[in-house]
C-alpha positions as CSV (number, residue, x, y, z in Angstrom):
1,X,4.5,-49.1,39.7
2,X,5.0,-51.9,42.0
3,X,6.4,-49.5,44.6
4,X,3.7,-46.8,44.1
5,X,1.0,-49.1,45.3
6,X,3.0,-50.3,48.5
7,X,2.8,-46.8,49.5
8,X,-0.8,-46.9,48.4
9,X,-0.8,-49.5,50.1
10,X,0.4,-48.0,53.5
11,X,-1.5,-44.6,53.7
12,X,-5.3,-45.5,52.2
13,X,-6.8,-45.5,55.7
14,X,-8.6,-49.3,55.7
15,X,-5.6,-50.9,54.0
16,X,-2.9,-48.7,56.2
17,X,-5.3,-50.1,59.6
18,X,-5.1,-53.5,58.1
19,X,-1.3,-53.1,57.4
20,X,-0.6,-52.5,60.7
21,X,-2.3,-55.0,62.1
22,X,-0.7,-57.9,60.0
23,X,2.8,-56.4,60.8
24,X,2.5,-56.0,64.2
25,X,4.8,-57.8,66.4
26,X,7.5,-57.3,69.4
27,X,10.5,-57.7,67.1
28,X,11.1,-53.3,66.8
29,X,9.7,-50.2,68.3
30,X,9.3,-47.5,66.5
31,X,10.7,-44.2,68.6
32,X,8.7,-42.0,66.6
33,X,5.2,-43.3,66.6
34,X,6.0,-46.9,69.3
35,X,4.5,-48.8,67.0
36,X,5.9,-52.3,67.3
37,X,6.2,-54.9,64.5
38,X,7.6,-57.8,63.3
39,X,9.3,-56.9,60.3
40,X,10.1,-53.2,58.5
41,X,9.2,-52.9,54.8
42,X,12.0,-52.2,52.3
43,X,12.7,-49.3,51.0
44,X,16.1,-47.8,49.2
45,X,17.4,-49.4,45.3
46,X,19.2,-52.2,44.3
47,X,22.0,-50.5,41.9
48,X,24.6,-53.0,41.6
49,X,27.6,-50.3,42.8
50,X,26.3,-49.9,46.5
51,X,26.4,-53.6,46.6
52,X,30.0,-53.7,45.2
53,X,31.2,-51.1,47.4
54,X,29.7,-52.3,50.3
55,X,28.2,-48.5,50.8
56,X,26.2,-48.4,54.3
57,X,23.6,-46.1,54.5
58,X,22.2,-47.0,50.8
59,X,20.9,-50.0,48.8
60,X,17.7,-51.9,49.1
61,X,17.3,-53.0,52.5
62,X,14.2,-53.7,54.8
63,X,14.4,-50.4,57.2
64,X,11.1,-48.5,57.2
65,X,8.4,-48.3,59.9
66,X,5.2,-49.5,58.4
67,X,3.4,-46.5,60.6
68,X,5.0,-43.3,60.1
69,X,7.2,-44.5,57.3
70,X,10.9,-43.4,59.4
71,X,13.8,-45.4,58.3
72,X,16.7,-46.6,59.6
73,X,18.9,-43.5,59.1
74,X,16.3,-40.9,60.2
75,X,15.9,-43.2,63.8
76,X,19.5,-43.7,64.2
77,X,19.7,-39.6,64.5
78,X,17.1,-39.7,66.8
79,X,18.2,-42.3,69.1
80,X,21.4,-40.9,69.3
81,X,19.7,-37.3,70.3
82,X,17.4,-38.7,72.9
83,X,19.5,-41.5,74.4
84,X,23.3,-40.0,74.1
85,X,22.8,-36.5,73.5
86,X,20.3,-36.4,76.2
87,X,18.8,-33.4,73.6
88,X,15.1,-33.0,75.1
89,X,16.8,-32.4,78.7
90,X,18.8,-29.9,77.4
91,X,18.3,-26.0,77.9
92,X,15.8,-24.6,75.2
93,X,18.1,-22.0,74.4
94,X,20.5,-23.8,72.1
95,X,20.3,-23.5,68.8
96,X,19.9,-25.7,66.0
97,X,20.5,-25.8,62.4
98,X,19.1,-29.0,60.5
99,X,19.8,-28.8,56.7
100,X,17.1,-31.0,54.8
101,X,15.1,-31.7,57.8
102,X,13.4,-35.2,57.7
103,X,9.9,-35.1,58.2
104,X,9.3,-37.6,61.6
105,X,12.6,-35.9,63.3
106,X,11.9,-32.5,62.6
107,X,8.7,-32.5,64.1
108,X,9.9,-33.6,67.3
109,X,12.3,-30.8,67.5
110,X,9.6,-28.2,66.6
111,X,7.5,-29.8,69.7
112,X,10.8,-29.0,72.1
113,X,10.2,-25.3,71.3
114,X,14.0,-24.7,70.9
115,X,15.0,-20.8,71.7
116,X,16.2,-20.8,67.4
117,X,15.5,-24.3,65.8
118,X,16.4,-23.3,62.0
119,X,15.2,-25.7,59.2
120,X,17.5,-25.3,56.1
121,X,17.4,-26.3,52.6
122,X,18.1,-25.8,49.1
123,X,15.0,-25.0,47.4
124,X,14.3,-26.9,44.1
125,X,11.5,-26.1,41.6
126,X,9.0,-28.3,41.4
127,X,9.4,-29.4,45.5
128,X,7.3,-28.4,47.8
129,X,8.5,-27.4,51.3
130,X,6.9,-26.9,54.6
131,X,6.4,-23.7,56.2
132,X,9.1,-24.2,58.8
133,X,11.7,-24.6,56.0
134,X,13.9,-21.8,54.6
135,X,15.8,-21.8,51.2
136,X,19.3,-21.9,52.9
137,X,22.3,-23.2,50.5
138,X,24.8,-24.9,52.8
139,X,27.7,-23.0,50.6
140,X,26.4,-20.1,51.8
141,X,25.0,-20.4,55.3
142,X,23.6,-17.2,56.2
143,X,24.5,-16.4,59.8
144,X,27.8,-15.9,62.1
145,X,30.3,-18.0,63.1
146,X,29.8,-19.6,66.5
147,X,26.1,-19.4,66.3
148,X,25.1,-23.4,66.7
149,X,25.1,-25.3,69.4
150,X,23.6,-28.7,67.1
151,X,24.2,-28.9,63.7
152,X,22.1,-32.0,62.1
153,X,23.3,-32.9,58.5
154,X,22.2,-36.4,57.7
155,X,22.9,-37.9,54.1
156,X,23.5,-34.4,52.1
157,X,27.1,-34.0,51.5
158,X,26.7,-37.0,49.2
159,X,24.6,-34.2,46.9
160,X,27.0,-31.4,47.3
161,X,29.6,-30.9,44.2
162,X,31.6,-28.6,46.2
163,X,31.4,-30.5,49.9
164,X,34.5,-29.3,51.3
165,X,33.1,-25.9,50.9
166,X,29.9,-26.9,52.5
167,X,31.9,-28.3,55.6
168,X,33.9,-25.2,55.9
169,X,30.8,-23.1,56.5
170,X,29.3,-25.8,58.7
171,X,32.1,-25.6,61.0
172,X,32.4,-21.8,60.9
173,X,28.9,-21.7,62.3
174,X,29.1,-24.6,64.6
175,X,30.1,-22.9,68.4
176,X,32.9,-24.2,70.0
177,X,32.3,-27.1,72.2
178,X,28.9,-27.5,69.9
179,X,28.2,-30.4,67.7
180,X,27.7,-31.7,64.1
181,X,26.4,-34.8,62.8
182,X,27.5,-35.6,59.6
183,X,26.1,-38.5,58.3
184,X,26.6,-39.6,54.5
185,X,26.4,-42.9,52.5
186,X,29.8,-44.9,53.1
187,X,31.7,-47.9,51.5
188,X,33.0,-50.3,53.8
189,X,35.7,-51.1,51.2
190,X,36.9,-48.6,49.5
191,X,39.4,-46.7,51.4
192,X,39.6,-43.5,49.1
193,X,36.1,-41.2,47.7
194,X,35.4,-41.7,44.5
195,X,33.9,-39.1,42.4
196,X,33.9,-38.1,38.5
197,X,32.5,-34.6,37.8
198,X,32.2,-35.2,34.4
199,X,29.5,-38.1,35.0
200,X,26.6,-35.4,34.9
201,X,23.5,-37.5,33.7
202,X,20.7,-38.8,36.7
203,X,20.6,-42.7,34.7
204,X,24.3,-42.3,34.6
205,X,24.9,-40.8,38.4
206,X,22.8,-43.3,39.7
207,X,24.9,-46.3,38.0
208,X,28.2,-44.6,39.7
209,X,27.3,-43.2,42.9
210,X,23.8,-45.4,43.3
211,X,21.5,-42.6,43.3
212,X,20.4,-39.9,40.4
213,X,21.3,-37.0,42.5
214,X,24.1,-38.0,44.1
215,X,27.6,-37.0,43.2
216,X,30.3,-39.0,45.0
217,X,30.4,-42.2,46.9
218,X,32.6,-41.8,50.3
219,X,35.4,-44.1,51.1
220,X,37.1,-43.8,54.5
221,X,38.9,-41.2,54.2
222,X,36.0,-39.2,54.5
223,X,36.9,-38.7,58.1
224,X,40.2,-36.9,56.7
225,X,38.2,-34.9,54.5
226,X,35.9,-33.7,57.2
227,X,39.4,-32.7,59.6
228,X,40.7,-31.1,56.5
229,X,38.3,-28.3,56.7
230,X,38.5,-27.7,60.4
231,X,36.8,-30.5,62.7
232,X,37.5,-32.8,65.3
233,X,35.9,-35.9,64.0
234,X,34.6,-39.1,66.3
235,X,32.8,-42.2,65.0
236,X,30.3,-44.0,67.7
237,X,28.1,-47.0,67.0
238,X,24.9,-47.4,68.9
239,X,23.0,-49.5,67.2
240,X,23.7,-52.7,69.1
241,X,22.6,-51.4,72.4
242,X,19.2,-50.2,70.5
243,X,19.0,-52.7,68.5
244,X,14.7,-52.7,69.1
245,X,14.6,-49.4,67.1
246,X,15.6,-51.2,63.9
247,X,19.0,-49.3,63.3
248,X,21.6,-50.6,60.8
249,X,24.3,-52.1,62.6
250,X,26.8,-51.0,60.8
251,X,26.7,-47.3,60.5
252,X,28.4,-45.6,62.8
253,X,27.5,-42.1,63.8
254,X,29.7,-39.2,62.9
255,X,29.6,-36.6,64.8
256,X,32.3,-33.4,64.7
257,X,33.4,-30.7,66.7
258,X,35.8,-27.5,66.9
């Protein structure tokens, strides 16, 4: 309930104006919207495993722009594209598969008017998707090998039973010399993934892996897993030099290649 009128709260028009104007401040810049505050509001859960595994990338924490509601993970992405990846420069004939496209970053891609910009996802009943999305199951990814020069996959794996699978077919249609970002939920502390298939219950999911849909929580060997199935994996942190855009500071962007 509580969190139900915070997002009230935050999009009734008077009370979102009103919002924004007792939050504002110099402390972060949005990159999506520029809209600078001091302070983010909190969003994620407070389930006692991501705490006890240290798991970056999940757990209550106070991440989300007060504007267009981005968080911390969707910026990081961002960031990384515009500042390191020097994406919006690029040639508009690469081509870019982004599997579960958040809302904020996928419309900036859409405005770049990419040659094939391909917006991929599972389709559940009861969801609603937008028009730019196709019912794509990353098992299964329906085009050839070496087709993508980007391949965005931020915080999925984590959902994915089978995510060595999934990884295989994202590096079969990842080009060579293209990239993959392949972010998940990680614990700091735990060097090995943890995972228990017979745990099948959302109330009991989210007490092991923090999260009702969620299957596994990643140790560090998820790098491993990753090379296992056929990519050249590198880890970069950026979010001490953009520190402004209100990035957690300690996940580290993983980004692989073939």
């Amino acid at each position: 309930m509580i969190s139900k009128l915070k997002k009230l709260i935050r999009t009734a028009p008077l009370l979102k104006h009103l919002t924004l104007i007792a939050h504002s401040g110099n402390k972060y810049t949005c990159p999506f919207c520029n809209y600078s505050a001091k302070d983010l509001f909190e969003i994620g859960s407070d389930v006692p495993i991501l705490n006890e595994k240290e798991v970056i990338g999940g757990g209550k924490r106070y991440a989300g722009c007060y504007k267009c509601d981005s968080d911390d993970r969707e910026r990081l992405i961002y960031v990384y594209l515009k500042e390191k990846f020097d994406l919006f420069r690029k040639e508009k004939s690469m081509k870019i598969l982004h599997i579960a496209p958040e809302r904020n970053l996928s419309k900036k891609l859409l405005d770049c008017g990419f040659r094939e910009y391909i917006c991929g996802d599972l389709f559940t009943p009861g969801y609603r998707y937008p028009v730019h999305v196709q019912n794509i199951n990353i098992l299964d990814i329906p085009f050839t090998e070496n087709h993508f020069d980007l391949i965005i996959c931020n915080h999925v794996l984590e959902h994915i039973p089978d995510d060595l699978t999934a990884m295989k077919e994202l590096v079969r249609v990842l080009k060579r010399r293209g990239q993959a970002i392949l972010q998940v939920p990680i614990s700091k502390s735990a060097i090995t993934t943890f995972e228990d298939f017979s745990v099948t219950g959302p109330k009991e999911r989210e007490l092991a892996f923090g999260q009702c849909d969620h299957v596994r929580i990643y140790g560090q060997d998820y790098i491993n897993r990753l090379a296992s199935c056929g990519f050249e994996v590198k880890k970069i942190n950026i979010s001490g030099e953009f520190s402004k855009f209100g990035l957690n500071v300690d996940e580290e962007i993983v980004i692989g290649t073939k």
